[in-house]
C-alpha positions in Angstrom: -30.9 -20.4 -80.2 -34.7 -21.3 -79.6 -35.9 -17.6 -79.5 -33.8 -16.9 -82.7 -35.4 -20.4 -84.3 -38.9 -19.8 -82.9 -40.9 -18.1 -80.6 -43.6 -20.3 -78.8 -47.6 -19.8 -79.7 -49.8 -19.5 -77.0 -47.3 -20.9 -74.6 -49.1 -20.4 -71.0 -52.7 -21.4 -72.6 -50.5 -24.6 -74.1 -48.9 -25.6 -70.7 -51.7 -25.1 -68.8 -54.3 -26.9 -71.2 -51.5 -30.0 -70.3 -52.8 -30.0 -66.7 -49.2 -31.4 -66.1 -48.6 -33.9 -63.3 -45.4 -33.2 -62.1 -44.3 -37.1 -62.4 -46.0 -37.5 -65.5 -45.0 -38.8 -69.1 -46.2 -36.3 -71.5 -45.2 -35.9 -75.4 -44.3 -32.7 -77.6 -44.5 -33.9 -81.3 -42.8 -30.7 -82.6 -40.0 -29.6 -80.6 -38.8 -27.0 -82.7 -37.0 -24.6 -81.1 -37.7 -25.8 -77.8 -39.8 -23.3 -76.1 -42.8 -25.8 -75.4 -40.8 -28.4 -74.3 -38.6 -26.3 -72.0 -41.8 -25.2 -70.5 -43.1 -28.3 -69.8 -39.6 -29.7 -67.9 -40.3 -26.9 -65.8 -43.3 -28.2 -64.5 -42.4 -31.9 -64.3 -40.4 -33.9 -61.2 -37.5 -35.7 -61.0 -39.3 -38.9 -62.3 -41.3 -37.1 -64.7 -40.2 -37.6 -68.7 -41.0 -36.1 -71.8 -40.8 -37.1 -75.3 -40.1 -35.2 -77.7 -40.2 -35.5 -81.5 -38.9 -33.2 -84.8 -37.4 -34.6 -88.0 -35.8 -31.4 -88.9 -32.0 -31.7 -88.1 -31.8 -27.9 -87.2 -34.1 -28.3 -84.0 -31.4 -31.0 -82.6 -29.5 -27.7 -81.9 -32.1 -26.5 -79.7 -32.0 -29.6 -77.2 -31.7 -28.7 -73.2 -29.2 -31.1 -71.4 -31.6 -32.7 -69.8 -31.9 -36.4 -68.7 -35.7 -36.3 -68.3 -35.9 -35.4 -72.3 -36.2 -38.5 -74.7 -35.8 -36.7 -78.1 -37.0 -39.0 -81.3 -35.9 -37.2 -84.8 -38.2 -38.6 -86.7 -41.5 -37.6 -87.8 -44.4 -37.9 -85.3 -46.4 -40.1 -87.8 -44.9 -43.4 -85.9 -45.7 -41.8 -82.4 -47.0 -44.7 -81.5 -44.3 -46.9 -82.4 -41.6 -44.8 -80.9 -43.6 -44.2 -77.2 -43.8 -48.4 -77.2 -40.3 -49.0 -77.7 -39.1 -46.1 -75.3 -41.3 -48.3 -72.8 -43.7 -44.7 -72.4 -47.0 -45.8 -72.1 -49.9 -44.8 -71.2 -48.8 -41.0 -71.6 -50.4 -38.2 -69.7 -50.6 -35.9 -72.2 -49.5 -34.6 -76.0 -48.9 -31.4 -77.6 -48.9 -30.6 -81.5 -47.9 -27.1 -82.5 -48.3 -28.0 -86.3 -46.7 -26.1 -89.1 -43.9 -24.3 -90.2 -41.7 -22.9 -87.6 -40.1 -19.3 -88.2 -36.9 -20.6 -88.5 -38.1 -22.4 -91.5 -39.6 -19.7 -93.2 -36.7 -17.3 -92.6 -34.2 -19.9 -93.9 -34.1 -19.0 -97.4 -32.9 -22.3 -98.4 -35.4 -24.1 -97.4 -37.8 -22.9 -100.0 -40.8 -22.1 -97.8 -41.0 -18.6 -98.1 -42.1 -16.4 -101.1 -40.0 -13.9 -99.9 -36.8 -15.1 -101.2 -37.1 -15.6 -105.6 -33.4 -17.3 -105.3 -34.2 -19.6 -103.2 -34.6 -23.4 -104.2 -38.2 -24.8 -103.7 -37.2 -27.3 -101.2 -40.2 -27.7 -98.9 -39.0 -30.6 -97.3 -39.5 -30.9 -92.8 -36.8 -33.3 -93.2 -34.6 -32.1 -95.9 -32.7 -35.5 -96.0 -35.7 -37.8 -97.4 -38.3 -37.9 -100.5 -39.2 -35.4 -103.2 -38.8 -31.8 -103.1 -41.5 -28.6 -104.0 -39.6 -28.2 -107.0 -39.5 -32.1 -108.2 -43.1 -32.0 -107.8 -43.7 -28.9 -109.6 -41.7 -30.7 -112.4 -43.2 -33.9 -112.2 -46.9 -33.9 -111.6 -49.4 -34.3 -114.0 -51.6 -31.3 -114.8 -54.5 -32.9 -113.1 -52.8 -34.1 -110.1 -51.7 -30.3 -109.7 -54.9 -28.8 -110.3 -56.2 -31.2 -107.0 -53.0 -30.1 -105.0 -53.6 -26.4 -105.6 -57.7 -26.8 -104.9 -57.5 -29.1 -101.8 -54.6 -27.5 -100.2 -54.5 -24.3 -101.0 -58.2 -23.4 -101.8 -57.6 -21.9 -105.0 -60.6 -21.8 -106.7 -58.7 -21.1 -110.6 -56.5 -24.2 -109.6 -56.7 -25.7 -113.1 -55.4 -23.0 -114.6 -52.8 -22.3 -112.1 -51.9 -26.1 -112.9 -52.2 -25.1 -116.8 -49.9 -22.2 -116.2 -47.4 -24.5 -114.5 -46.7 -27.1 -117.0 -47.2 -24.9 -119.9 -43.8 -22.7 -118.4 -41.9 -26.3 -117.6 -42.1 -27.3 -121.0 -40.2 -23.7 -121.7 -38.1 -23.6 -118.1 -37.3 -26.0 -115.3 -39.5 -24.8 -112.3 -36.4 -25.4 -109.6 -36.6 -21.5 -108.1 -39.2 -19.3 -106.2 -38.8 -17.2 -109.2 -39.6 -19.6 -111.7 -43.1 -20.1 -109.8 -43.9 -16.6 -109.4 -42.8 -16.4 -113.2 -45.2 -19.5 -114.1 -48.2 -18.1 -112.4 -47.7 -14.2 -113.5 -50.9 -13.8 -115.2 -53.1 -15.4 -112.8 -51.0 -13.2 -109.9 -53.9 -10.7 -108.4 -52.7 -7.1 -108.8 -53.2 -6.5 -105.2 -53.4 -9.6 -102.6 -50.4 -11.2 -103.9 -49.1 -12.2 -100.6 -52.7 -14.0 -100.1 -52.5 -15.8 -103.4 -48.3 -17.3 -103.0 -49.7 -18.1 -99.6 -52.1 -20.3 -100.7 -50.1 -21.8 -103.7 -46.8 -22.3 -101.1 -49.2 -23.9 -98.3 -50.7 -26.4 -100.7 -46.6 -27.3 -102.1 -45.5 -27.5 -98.7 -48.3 -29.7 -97.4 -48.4 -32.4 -100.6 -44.5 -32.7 -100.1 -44.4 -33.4 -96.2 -48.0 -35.4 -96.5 -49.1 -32.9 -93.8 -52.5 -34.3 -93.9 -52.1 -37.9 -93.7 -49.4 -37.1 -90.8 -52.2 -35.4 -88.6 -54.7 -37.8 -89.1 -52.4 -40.7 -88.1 -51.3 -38.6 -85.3 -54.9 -38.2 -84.0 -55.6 -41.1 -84.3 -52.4 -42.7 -82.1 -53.0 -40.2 -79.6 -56.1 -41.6 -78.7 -54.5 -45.3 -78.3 -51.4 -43.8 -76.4 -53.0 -41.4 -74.0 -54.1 -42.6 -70.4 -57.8 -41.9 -69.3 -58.2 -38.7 -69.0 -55.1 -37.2 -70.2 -54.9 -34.3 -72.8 -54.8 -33.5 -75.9 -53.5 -30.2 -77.1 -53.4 -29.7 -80.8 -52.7 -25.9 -82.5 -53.1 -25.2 -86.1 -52.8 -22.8 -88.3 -55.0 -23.1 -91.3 -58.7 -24.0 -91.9 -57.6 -27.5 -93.0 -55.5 -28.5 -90.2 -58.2 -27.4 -87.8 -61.4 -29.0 -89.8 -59.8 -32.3 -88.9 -58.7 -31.9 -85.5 -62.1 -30.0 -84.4 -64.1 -33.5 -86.0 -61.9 -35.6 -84.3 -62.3 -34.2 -81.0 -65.6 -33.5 -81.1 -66.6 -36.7 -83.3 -63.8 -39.4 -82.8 -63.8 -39.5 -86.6 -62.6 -36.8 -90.0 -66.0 -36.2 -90.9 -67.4 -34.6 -87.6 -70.1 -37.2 -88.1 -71.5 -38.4 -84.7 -72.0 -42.1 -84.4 -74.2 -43.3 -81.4 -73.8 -46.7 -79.8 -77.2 -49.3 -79.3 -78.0 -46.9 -76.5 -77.7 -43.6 -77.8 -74.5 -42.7 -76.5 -72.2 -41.4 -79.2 -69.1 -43.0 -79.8 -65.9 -41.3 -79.5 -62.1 -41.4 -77.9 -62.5 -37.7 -76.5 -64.1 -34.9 -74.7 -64.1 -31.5 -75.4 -62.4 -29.5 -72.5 -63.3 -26.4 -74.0 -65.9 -26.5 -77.3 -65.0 -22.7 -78.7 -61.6 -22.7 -80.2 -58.5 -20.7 -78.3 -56.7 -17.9 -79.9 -54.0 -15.9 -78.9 -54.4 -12.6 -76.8 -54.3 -9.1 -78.0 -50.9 -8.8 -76.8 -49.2 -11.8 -77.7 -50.6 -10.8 -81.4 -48.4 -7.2 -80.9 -45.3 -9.1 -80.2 -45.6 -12.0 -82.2 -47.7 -11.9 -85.3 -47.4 -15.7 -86.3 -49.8 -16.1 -83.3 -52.7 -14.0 -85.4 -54.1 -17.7 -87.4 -53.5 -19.9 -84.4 -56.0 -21.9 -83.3 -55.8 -23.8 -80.2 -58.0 -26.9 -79.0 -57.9 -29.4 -76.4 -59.6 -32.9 -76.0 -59.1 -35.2 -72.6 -59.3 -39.3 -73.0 -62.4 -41.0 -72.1 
C-alpha cells in the first residue's frame, strides 16, 4: 500500500540527517504512507520507539505491526501534548515531510488536484473536521480572498482573482474544480495554466488545513520536546513553508531576525547542521518527480 500511497522524498538524506540511536525515541509527524517511518524502525533496537502522527484516516492503512510504533491520528499541531502523555520525552529526533502526499493528490475526491474538474473541492488533511475548499470559496468575503490568494499562493492579480470568484457565486455555487477553473477563465494565462491552478490550489489547500500556523507551532514544540543535541529534519515543498523553517533554524524566531544576548551571543533553540539547503539527486528526480521542489534542512538542539 505505502508505495501505491506515496513514495518517500529524499529517504536516505532523511534517515541519515536523524543520526538515529538505535534505542532512541524519535518522532515522524507525517506518517503517510509509511516509508519514513518504516525506515526509521529499521534502524532502531528493541527498546527504541517511535511516534508517529497523521490525521488522515487513509494512512492508518499503511501501519507496520509493530510494537515499537506509537501512531497518534491527529494533527501534529498538539505534538507536544501527545509526546507528554505517551510518557516520550525528551525525544531524540523529529521528521516533518510537509505537504500533500501523492495519494492525496491522485484521490480525485479529495479535491486537491486540478486534474480532476468533477471532483468536489474538499481540501481537507482530515476530511472528518472543519470547513471545506469549496465552503470557503462560498463563504469568504472578497477581501479575505484577495489576502488568501496573495499570501499563499503569490498571485500578484489576487483581487481580481477574488473579484472573479464572487462575482461567478452570485451566478453558480463554487462546490466543483470546474466551477473554479470556470470562475477564474479570463484571468487563466493562455500558456502556464498548470503554474497559475497551482498557485490558486496551494493557497485553498493551505487556508483550509491552517498549514501555516500548524508549522509554526510545530517548530516551535520541537524545540521544547527535543533532547540536547537531537535533530531536527524538516522538508518542504514551497517558498513559504521553507521561509519559516530556514528563520527558525537559523534564527530561533519567523522573521530570521537574530537576537543577541548581554554578551553578544545570539539567542536561539538550534544549530544549523548544514546551512545550504538539501535537494534531491539527479536520479531520484528521474524516478520520482515530486522530489524536483523539495527542500530539505536540518537543525540539532542546543
Amino acid at each position: 500500500m505505502a508505495s501505491k500511497y506515496h513514495a518517500p522524498v529524499m529517504l536516505n538524506e532523511c534517515i541519515e540527517a536523524l543520526s538515529i540511536v538505535p534505542q532512541g525515541i524519535y518522532v515522524d509527524v507525517t506518517f503517510g504512507g509509511g516509508g519514513h517511518s518504516k525506515a526509521i524502525l529499521a534502524q532502531l533496537g528493541d527498546k527504541g520507539k517511535l511516534v508517529a502522527f497523521d490525521q488522515d484516516a487513509d494512512a492508518k492503512l499503511n501501519l507496520p505491526n509493530d510494537n515499537r510504533l506509537y501512531f497518534i491520528d491527529q494533527n501534529f499541531e498538539y505534538m507536544a501534548n501527545h509526546l507528554a502523555y505517551q510518557n516520550c520525552l525528551p525525544v531524540n529526533g523529529i521528521l516533518a515531510d510537509l505537504g500533500v502526499s501523492s495519494h492525496q493528490f491522485d484521490e480525485a475526491g479529495r479535491g486537491f488536484s486540478f486534474r480532476f474538474d468533477e471532483a468536489e473541492l474538499d481540501m481537507r488533511m482530515n476530511a472528518s473536521t472543519g470547513k471545506n475548499a469549496a465552503d470557503l470559496l462560498n463563504t469568504a468575503t472578497q477581501e479575505q480572498l484577495a489576502d488568501i490568494l496573495y499570501l499563499y499562493g503569490e498571485l500578484k492579480n489576487a483581487r481580481s482573482l477574488a473579484a472573479a470568484i464572487v462575482a461567478y457565486r452570485t451566478q453558480q455555487e463554487i462546490r466543483t474544480v470546474l466551477h473554479i477553473k470556470e470562475s477564474l477563465k479570463a484571468y487563466t494565462p493562455k500558456f502556464g495554466d498548470y503554474k497559475f491552478f497551482a498557485q490558486v490550489f496551494q493557497a485553498l489547500r493551505i487556508e483550509v488545513n491552517r498549514e501555516m500556523d500548524v508549522l509554526k507551532k510545530f517548530l516551535e514544540q520541537s524545540a521544547e520536546v527535543l533532547a540536547t543535541g537531537g535533530n531536527l529534519v524538516v522538508m518542504s515543498y514551497h517558498s513559504l513553508e521553507d521561509r519559516l523553517v530556514k528563520n527558525f533554524m537559523s534564527a530561533g524566531n519567523f522573521q530570521g531576525v537574530q537576537e543577541k544576548d548581554f554578551y553578544g551571543n545570539v539567542i536561539k533553540p538550534f544549530e544549523q547542521v548544514q546551512k545550504k539547503v538539501i535537494t534531491a539527486s539527479e536520479q531520484e528526480l528521474q524516478i520520482n518527480p515530486r522530489s524536483r521542489s523539495a527542500k530539505l534542512r536540518i537543525a540539532k538542539k542546543k
